[in-house]
C-alpha positions in Angstrom: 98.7 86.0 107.3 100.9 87.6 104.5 104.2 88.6 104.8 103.9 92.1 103.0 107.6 93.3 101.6 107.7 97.7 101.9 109.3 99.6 99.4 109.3 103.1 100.6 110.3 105.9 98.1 112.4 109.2 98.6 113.1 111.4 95.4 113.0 108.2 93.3 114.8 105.8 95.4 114.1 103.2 97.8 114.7 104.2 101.5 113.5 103.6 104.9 112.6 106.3 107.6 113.6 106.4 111.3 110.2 106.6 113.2 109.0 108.4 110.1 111.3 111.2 110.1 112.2 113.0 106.7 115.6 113.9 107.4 116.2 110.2 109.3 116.4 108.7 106.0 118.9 105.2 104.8 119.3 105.0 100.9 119.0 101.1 100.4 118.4 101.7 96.3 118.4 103.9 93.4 116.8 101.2 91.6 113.6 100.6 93.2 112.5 98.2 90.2 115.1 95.7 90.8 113.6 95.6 94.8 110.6 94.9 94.1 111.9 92.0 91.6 114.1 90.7 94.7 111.0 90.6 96.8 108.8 88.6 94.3 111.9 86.0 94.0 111.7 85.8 97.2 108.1 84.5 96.9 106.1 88.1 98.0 102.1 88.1 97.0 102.1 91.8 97.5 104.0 94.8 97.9 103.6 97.9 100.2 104.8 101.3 98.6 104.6 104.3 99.7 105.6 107.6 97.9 107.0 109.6 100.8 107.5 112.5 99.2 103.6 112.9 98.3 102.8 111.8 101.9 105.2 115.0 103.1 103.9 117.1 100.5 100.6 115.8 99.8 101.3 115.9 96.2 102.7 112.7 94.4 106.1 112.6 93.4 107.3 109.2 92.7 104.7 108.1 90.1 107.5 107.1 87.2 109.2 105.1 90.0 105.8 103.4 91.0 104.9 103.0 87.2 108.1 101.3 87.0 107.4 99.0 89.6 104.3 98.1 88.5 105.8 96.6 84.8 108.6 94.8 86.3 106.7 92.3 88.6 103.3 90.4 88.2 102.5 90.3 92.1 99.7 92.7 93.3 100.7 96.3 94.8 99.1 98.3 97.3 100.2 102.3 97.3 99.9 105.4 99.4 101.9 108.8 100.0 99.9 111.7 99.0 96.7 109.9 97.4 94.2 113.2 98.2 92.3 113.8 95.2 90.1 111.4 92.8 92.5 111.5 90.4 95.2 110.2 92.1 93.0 107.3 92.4 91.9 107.1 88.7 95.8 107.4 87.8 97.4 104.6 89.7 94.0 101.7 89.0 94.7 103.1 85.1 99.0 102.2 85.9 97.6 98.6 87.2 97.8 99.5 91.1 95.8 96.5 92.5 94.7 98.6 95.5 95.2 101.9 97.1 95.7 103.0 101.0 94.3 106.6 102.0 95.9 108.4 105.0 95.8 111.6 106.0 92.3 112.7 103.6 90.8 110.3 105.3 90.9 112.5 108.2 90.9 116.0 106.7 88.7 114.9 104.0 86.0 112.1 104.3 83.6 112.9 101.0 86.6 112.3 98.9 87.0 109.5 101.9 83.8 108.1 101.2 83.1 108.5 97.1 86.4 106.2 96.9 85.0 103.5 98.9 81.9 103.6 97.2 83.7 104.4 93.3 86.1 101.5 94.2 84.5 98.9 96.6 87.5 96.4 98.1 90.2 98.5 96.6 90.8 100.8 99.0 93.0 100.7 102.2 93.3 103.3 105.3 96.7 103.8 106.4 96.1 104.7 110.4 99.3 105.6 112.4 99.2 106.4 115.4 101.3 107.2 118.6 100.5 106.4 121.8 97.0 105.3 120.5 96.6 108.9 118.7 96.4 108.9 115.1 99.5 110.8 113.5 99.0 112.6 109.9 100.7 114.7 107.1 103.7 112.2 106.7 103.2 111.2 111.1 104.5 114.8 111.6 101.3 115.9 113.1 99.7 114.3 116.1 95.4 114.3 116.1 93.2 114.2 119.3 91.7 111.4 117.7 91.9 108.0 118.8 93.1 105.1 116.2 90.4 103.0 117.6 87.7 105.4 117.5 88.5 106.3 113.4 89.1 102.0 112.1 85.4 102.6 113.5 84.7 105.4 111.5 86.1 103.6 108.4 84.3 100.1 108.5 80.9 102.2 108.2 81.8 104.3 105.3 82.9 101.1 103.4 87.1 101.1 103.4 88.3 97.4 102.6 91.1 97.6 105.4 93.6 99.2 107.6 96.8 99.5 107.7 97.9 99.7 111.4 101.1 101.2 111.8 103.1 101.8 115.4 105.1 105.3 114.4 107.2 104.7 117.8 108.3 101.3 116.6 108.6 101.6 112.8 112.3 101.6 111.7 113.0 101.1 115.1 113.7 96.8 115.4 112.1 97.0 118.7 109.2 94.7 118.4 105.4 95.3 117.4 103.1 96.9 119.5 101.2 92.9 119.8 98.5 94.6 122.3 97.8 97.7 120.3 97.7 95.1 116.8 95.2 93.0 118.6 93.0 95.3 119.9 92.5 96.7 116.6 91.7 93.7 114.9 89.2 92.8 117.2 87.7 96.3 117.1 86.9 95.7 113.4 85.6 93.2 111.0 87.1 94.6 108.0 91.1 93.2 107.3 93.7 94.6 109.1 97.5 95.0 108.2 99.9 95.5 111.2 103.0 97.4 110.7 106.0 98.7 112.4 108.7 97.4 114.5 108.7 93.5 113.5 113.2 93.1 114.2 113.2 89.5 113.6 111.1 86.2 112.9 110.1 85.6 116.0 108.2 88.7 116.0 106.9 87.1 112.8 105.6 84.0 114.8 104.2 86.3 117.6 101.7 87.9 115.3 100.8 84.7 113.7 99.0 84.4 117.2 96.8 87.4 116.6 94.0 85.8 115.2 92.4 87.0 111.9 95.8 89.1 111.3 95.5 89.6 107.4 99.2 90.6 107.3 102.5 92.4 109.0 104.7 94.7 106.4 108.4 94.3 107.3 110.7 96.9 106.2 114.2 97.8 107.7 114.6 94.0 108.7 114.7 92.8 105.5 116.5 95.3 104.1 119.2 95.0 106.5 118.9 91.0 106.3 117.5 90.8 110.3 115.2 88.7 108.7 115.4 86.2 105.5 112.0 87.3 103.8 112.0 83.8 102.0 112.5 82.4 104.8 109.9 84.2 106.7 106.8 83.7 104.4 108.2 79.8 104.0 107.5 79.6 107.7 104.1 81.6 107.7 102.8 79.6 104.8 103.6 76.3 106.7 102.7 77.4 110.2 99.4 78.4 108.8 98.7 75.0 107.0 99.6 73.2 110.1 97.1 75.1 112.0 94.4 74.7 108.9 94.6 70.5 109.5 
């Protein structure tokens, strides 16, 4: 399981979100470059951004900031936030984006949904966030009658890579992951699955290391506000995984 670093951007900088909401936002960075550099010291494989203004607007806005990102460390990226139209697509795998994660379109839109996963086999994730077991969309500000379970279903068929699982009731919140809901959703798909949202501290860590065939948690607010020592944390992951591999 990977411990997956999030650098969330607001107008450029790096922030963090309160349950996802716009004007509940903490400025941790106007230098969003020198995270990501932190979080590959710290021994990072990948990095989670998202462009929150595009996933509000639906219209990217922090491509020089991603760009920027992208030439500063050598560690793969994943990206979302407004990623609608083919040629968001093209743009980012033309900056070096190793993969990219599809929200809302994925809902509203699934031929654009399903000529990505076909154009770009294994390079595309869904981000599916959901409340209560309902998937949320348009930055989580609207709430579907669709069940989070019923689309990761939807997906596997038309060929998406993985998902990303996110809690909106627990992100930003240090409360704990939703372990049930994570589970479930793993074993209700054969395609990789990313849990996010709500992980306060390592032992939260070591509690999803007992989902099994967890691809990875993304940790935000904790590390930024040192809850958790990301070195630390993917020191312990790494070693609790190769005991368990003997």
């Amino acid at each position: 399981m990977l411990v997956i670093p999030a650098i969330d951007l607001k107008g450029g900088q790096c922030v963090r979100l309160l349950q996802g909401k716009k004007e509940a936002v903490t400025t941790y960075s106007n230098d969003p470059s020198a995270i990501a550099k932190l979080w590959e010291s710290c021994g990072a494989k990948l990095l989670h951004i998202v462009d929150l203004d595009g996933a509000f607007s639906g219209n990217q806005k922090n491509l020089n900031a991603i760009i920027k990102i992208r030439q500063s460390v050598k560690i793969a990226l994943q990206v979302g936030g407004g990623i609608r139209k083919i040629g968001n697509i093209i743009r980012l795998f033309s900056a070096g984006i190793d993969r990219i994660i599809i929200g809302t379109a994925a809902i509203e839109d699934p031929e654009f949904l399903t000529d990505s996963c076909k154009r770009y086999p294994g390079r595309i994730l869904i981000g599916i966030d959901a409340k209560d077991g309902m998937v949320a969309i348009r930055g989580w500000e609207e709430i579907t009658s669709l069940k989070a379970q019923e689309l990761a279903k939807r997906l596997e068929v038309v060929g998406a890579a993985g998902i990303i699982y996110t809690d909106i009731s627990r992100d930003g919140m240090l409360s704990g992951p939703n372990i049930d809901a994570i589970r479930e959703m793993v074993e209700n798909v054969k395609i990789l699955v990313i849990a996010s949202g709500g992980v306060s501290c390592i032992e939260d860590i070591k509690n999803l290391l007992q989902i099994k065939n967890l691809w990875g948690v993304i940790t935000g607010k904790a590390i930024y506000s040192k809850a958790i020592n990301l070195k630390e944390a993917i020191k312990f992951v790494t070693s609790y995984e190769c005991l368990r591999n003997e």
